[in-house]
Residue, then its C-alpha position, 0 to 999 in steps of 0.5 A: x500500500x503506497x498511502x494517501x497519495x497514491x492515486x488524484x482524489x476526486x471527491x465525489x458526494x458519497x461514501x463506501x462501506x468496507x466490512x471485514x469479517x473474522x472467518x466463523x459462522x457467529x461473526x459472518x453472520x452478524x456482518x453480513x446481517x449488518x451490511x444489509x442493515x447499511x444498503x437500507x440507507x442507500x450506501x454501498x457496501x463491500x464485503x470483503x473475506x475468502x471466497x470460501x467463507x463469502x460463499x459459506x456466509x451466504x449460503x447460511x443466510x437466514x432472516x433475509x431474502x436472498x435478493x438482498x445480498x444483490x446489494x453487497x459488493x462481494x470480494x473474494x480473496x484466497x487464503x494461503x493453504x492451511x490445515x483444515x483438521x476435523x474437530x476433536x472433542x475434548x471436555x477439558x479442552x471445549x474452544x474449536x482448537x482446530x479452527x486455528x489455523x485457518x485464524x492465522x491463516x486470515x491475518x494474510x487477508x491484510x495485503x488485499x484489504x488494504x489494495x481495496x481500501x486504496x481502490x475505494x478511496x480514489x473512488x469516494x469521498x468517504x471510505x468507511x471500514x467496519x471490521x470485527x475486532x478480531x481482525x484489526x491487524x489485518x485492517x491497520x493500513x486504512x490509518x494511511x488513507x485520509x479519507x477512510x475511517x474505521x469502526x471496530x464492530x464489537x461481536x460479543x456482548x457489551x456486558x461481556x466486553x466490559x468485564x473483560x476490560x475490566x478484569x485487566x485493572x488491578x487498581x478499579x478506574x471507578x466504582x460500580x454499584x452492587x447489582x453488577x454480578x461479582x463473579x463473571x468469567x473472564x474469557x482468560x478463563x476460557x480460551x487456549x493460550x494460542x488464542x489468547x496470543x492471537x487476541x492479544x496481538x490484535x489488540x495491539x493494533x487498536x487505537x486508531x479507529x475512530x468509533x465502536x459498534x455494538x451488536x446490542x441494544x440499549x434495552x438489553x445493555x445501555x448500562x454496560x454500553x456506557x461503563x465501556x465507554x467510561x473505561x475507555x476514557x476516549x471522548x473523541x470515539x463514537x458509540x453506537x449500540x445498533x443491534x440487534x442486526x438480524x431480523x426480528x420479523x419473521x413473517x413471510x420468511x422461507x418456512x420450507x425447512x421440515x422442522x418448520x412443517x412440524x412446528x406448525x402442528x404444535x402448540x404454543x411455547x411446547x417445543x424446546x429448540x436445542x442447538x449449541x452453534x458452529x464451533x461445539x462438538x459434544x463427545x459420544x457420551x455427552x450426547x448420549x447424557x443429552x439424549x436420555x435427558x431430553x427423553x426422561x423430561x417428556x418435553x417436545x423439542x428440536x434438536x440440531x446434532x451436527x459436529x462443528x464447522x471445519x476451517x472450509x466447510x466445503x473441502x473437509x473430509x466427511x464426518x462421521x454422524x454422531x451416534x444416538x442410543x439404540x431406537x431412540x429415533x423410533x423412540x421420540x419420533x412423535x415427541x421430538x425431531x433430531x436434525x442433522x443439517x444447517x437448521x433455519x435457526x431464526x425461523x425456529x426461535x420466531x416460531x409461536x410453538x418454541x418456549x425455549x433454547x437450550x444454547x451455549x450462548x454465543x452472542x449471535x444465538x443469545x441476541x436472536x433468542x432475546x429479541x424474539x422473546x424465547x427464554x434460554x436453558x444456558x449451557x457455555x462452552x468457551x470464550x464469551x458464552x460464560x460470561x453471557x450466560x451470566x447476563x442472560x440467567x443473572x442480569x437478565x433473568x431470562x434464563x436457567x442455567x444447565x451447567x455452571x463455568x467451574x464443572x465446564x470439564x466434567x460431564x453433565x448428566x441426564x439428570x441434570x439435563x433433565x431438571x433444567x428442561x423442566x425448570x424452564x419449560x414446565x415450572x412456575x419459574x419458567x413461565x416467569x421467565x418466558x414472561x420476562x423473555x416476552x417482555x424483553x423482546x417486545x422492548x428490543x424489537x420496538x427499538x429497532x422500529x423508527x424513533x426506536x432506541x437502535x434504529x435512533x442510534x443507527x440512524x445517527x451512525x449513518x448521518x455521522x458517516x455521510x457528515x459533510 
C-alpha cells in the first residue's frame, strides 16, 4: 500500500462501506446481517473475506431474502493453504482448537484489504471500514488513507466486553454499584493460550479507529454500553449500540425447512429448540447424557446434532454422524425431531410453538433468542458464552442455567439435563421467565422500529458517516 497519495482524489458526494469479517459462522453472520442493515440507507457496501467463507456466509443466510445480498459488493480473496483438521472433542479442552489455523491463516487477508481500501478511496469521498475486532491487524493500513475511517464492530456482548476490560485493572478506574454480578468469567478463563496470543496481538493494533459498534441494544445493555465507554476514557470515539442486526420479523420468511412443517402442528411455547452453534462438538457420551435427558423430561423439542464447522466447510473430509442410543429415533419420533443439517435457526426461535433454547450462548444465538422473546436453558462452552450466560440467567433473568463455568470439564448428566428442561419449560419459574423473555423482546424489537432506541442510534451512525 503506497498511502494517501497514491492515486488524484476526486471527491465525489458519497461514501463506501468496507466490512471485514473474522472467518466463523457467529461473526459472518452478524456482518453480513449488518451490511444489509447499511444498503437500507442507500450506501454501498463491500464485503470483503475468502471466497470460501463469502460463499459459506451466504449460503447460511437466514432472516433475509436472498435478493438482498444483490446489494453487497462481494470480494473474494484466497487464503494461503492451511490445515483444515476435523474437530476433536475434548471436555477439558471445549474452544474449536482446530479452527486455528485457518485464524492465522486470515491475518494474510491484510495485503488485499488494504489494495481495496486504496481502490475505494480514489473512488469516494468517504471510505468507511467496519471490521470485527478480531481482525484489526489485518485492517491497520486504512490509518494511511485520509479519507477512510474505521469502526471496530464489537461481536460479543457489551456486558461481556466490559468485564473483560475490566478484569485487566488491578487498581478499579471507578466504582460500580452492587447489582453488577461479582463473579463473571473472564474469557482468560476460557480460551487456549494460542488464542489468547492471537487476541492479544490484535489488540495491539487498536487505537486508531475512530468509533465502536455494538451488536446490542440499549434495552438489553445501555448500562454496560456506557461503563465501556467510561473505561475507555476516549471522548473523541463514537458509540453506537445498533443491534440487534438480524431480523426480528419473521413473517413471510422461507418456512420450507421440515422442522418448520412440524412446528406448525404444535402448540404454543411446547417445543424446546436445542442447538449449541458452529464451533461445539459434544463427545459420544455427552450426547448420549443429552439424549436420555431430553427423553426422561417428556418435553417436545428440536434438536440440531451436527459436529462443528471445519476451517472450509466445503473441502473437509466427511464426518462421521454422531451416534444416538439404540431406537431412540423410533423412540421420540412423535415427541421430538433430531436434525442433522444447517437448521433455519431464526425461523425456529420466531416460531409461536418454541418456549425455549437450550444454547451455549454465543452472542449471535443469545441476541436472536432475546429479541424474539424465547427464554434460554444456558449451557457455555468457551470464550464469551460464560460470561453471557451470566447476563442472560443473572442480569437478565431470562434464563436457567444447565451447567455452571467451574464443572465446564466434567460431564453433565441426564439428570441434570433433565431438571433444567423442566425448570424452564414446565415450572412456575419458567413461565416467569418466558414472561420476562416476552417482555424483553417486545422492548428490543420496538427499538429497532423508527424513533426506536437502535434504529435512533443507527440512524445517527449513518448521518455521522455521510457528515459533510
Amino acid at each position: 500500500m503506497e498511502g494517501q497519495n497514491a492515486c488524484i482524489q476526486i471527491a465525489p458526494p458519497t461514501v463506501a462501506v468496507v466490512m471485514v469479517p473474522f472467518p466463523a459462522q457467529g461473526h459472518l453472520n452478524q456482518l453480513l446481517q449488518l451490511s444489509h442493515l447499511i444498503t437500507s440507507y442507500g450506501l454501498p457496501v463491500h464485503f470483503a473475506g475468502s471466497s470460501s467463507h463469502n460463499r459459506q456466509a451466504k449460503l447460511r443466510l437466514h432472516g433475509w431474502g436472498s435478493q438482498s445480498l444483490s446489494k453487497i459488493h462481494f470480494h473474494d480473496f484466497q487464503l494461503p493453504p492451511y490445515t483444515n483438521p476435523l474437530p476433536n472433542p475434548d471436555p477439558s479442552i471445549p474452544f474449536p482448537t482446530h479452527l486455528q489455523p485457518l485464524f492465522n491463516a486470515s491475518l494474510h487477508l491484510r495485503q488485499p484489504v488494504s489494495q481495496l481500501l486504496e481502490q475505494l478511496s480514489c473512488k469516494f469521498r468517504r471510505v468507511i471500514m467496519i471490521h470485527d475486532a478480531l481482525l484489526a491487524s489485518v485492517v491497520q493500513d486504512a490509518k494511511i488513507l485520509s479519507n477512510t475511517e474505521s469502526y471496530v464492530f464489537v461481536p460479543i456482548s457489551a456486558f461481556t466486553t466490559f468485564f473483560n476490560a475490566w478484569s485487566r485493572f488491578p487498581e478499579k478506574p471507578f466504582l460500580i454499584d452492587s447489582e453488577s454480578p461479582k463473579c463473571v468469567p473472564s474469557m482468560d478463563e476460557c480460551l487456549p493460550f494460542e488464542f489468547l496470543h492471537f487476541l492479544a496481538n490484535q489488540k495491539k493494533c487498536l487505537g486508531f479507529e475512530s468509533g465502536w459498534l455494538y451488536n446490542t441494544s440499549r434495552v438489553i445493555e445501555g448500562r454496560y454500553v456506557e461503563l465501556f465507554e467510561k473505561l475507555l476514557i476516549c471522548p473523541e470515539k463514537k458509540h453506537f449500540a445498533i443491534g440487534p442486526v438480524n431480523s426480528v420479523e419473521m413473517e413471510n420468511k422461507n418456512g420450507k425447512h421440515i422442522c418448520l412443517e412440524w412446528l406448525n402442528k404444535q402448540q404454543k411455547d411446547s417445543v424446546i429448540y436445542i442447538s449449541f452453534g458452529s464451533t461445539t462438538s459434544m463427545t459420544d457420551d455427552q450426547i448420549t447424557e443429552l439424549a436420555l435427558g431430553l427423553e426422561k423430561s417428556q418435553q417436545k423439542f428440536i434438536w440440531v446434532l451436527r459436529k462443528a464447522d471445519t476451517g472450509d466447510v466445503f473441502t473437509s473430509a466427511e464426518v462421521r454422524k454422531d451416534q444416538l442410543p439404540e431406537g431412540y429415533d423410533e423412540r421420540v419420533k412423535n415427541r421430538g425431531m433430531v436434525v442433522r443439517d444447517w437448521a433455519p435457526q431464526l425461523e425456529i426461535l420466531g416460531h409461536p410453538a418454541t418456549g425455549g433454547f437450550m444454547s451455549h450462548c454465543g452472542w449471535n444465538s443469545c441476541m436472536e433468542s432475546i429479541s424474539l422473546g424465547v427464554p434460554i436453558a444456558a449451557w457455555p462452552m468457551h470464550s464469551d458464552q460464560p460470561s453471557n450466560a451470566v447476563l442472560v440467567t443473572e442480569v437478565l433473568k431470562v434464563g436457567v442455567l444447565v451447567r455452571d463455568w467451574t464443572q465446564h470439564a466434567e460431564l453433565v448428566s441426564s439428570k441434570t439435563i433433565d431438571s433444567a428442561l423442566r425448570r424452564l419449560m414446565a415450572s412456575a419459574e419458567g413461565k416467569e421467565m418466558r414472561k420476562r423473555a416476552t417482555e424483553l423482546g417486545d422492548a428490543v424489537r420496538a427499538s429497532v422500529v423508527e424513533g426506536g432506541a437502535s434504529r435512533l442510534e443507527m440512524d445517527a451512525f449513518i448521518s455521522h458517516i455521510t457528515r459533510k
